[in-house]
C-alpha positions as CSV (number, residue, x, y, z in Angstrom):
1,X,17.6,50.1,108.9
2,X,16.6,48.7,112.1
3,X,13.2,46.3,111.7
4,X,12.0,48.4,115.2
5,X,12.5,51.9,113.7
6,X,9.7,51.3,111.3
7,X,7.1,50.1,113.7
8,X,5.0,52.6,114.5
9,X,5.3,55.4,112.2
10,X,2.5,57.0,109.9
11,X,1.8,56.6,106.5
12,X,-0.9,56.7,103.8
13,X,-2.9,54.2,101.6
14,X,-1.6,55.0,98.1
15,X,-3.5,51.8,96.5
16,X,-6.2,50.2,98.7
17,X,-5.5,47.7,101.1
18,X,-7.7,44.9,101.7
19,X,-8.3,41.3,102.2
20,X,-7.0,39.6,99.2
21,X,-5.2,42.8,98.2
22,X,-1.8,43.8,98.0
23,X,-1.9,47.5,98.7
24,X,0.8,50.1,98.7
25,X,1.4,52.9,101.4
26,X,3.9,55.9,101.6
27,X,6.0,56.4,104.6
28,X,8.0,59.5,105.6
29,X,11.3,58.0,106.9
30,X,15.1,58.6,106.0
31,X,14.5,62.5,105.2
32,X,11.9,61.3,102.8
33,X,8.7,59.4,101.2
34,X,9.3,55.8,100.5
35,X,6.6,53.5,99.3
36,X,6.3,50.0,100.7
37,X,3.7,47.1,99.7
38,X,1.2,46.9,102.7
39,X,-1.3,44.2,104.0
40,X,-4.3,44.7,106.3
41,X,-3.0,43.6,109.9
42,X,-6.6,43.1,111.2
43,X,-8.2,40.4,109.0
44,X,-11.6,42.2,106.5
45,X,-10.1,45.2,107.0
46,X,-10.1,47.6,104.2
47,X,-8.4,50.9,104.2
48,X,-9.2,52.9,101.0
49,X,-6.8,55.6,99.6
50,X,-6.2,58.6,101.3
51,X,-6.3,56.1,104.8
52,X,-3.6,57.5,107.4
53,X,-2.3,54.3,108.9
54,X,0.5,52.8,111.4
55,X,3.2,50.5,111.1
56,X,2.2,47.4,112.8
57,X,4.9,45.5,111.6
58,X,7.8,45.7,109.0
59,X,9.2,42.9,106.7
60,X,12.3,43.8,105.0
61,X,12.9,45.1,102.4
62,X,9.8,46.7,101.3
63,X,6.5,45.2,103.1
64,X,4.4,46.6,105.6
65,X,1.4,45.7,107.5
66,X,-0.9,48.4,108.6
67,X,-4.0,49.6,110.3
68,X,-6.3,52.4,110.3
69,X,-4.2,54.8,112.7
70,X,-7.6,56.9,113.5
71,X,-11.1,55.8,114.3
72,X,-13.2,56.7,111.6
């Protein structure tokens, strides 16, 4: 997979992400769900479960950073 082709997709917080946390979101990509370890991309960020959030950037093979894709 192509480091580009995961920037910028949804996902959601499956275990909260945070400063000092190592969270975990689930991405629909390849004709599935794949789960990925994910940190906040905006420092004191939290996102909480449930959080839809976008691919800021991707670090094979399974790491993700994140942010809130909606205002709350």
């Amino acid at each position: 997979m192509d480091d580009s082709s995961m920037v910028g997709l949804l996902g959601r917080v499956t275990g909260t992400v945070g400063p000092g946390l190592v969270g975990e979101v689930i991405v629909r990509i390849r004709g599935g769900a794949e789960h990925f370890l994910a940190h906040s991309a905006s420092p004191g960020v939290r996102m909480e479960l449930g959080t839809v959030v976008t691919v800021i950037e991707y670090l094979p093979p399974r790491t993700v950073y994140v942010a809130p894709a909606y205002d709350s």
